[in-house]
N, C-alpha and C positions, 0 to 999 in steps of 0.2 A: 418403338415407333419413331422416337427421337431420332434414334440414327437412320434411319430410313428416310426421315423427312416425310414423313406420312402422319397425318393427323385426321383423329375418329370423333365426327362430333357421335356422342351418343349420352342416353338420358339413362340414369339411374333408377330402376324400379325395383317390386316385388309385387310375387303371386298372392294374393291371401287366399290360405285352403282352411286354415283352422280359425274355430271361433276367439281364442285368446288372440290372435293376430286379427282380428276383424275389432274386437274391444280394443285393442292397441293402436289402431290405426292413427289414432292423432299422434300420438308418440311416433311412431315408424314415417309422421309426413314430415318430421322434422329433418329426415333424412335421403327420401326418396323423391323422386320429382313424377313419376306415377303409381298407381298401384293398379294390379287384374285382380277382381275378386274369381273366385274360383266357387260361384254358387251351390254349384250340384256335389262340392268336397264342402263345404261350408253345412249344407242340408244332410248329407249324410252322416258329419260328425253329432251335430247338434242330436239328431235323431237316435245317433247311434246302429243305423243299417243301411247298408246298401243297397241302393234305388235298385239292381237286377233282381237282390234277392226277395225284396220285401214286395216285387210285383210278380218275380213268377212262382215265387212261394204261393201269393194269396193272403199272404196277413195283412196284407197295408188296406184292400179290400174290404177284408174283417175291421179292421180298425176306424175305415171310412164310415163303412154301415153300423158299426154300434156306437160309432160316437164318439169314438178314443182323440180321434183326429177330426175338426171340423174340414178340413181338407185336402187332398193330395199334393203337398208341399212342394214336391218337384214338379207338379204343373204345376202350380204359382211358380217359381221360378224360371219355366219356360217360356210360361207368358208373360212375364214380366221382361225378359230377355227378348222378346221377339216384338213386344211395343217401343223397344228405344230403337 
């Protein structure tokens, strides 16, 4: 870009999709001037299932109603995402 004589402002980030990078975060802002959290990769790891399967399976369902889960995690994160 030097020899073009072309200059890029641009900011330095990262995505966070896993929870060790979400625990890290203070660490990674020593480097980064933004961060995208990646909720619904964040909720699936922590859970360990994927939001398609665990709804058109039917077990996340199961797991509402007996109790396993006091709530449907990915709607908390969608409403959480649609009030900011």
């Amino acid at each position: 870009m030097q020899e073009q004589g072309t200059e890029i402002d641009y900011k330095f980030g990262t995505m966070i999709e896993i929870p060790r990078a979400a625990l890290s975060a203070h660490q990674l802002a020593e480097h980064a001037e933004f961060f995208s959290f990646g909720t619904n990769g964040l909720t699936q790891k922590i859970f360990g299932m994927p939001r398609d399967d665990a709804e058109a399976a039917g077990f996340l369902i199961r797991y509402l109603r007996t109790g396993i889960l006091p709530e449907n995690s990915f709607a908390l994160v969608i409403r959480s995402r649609d009030s900011e």
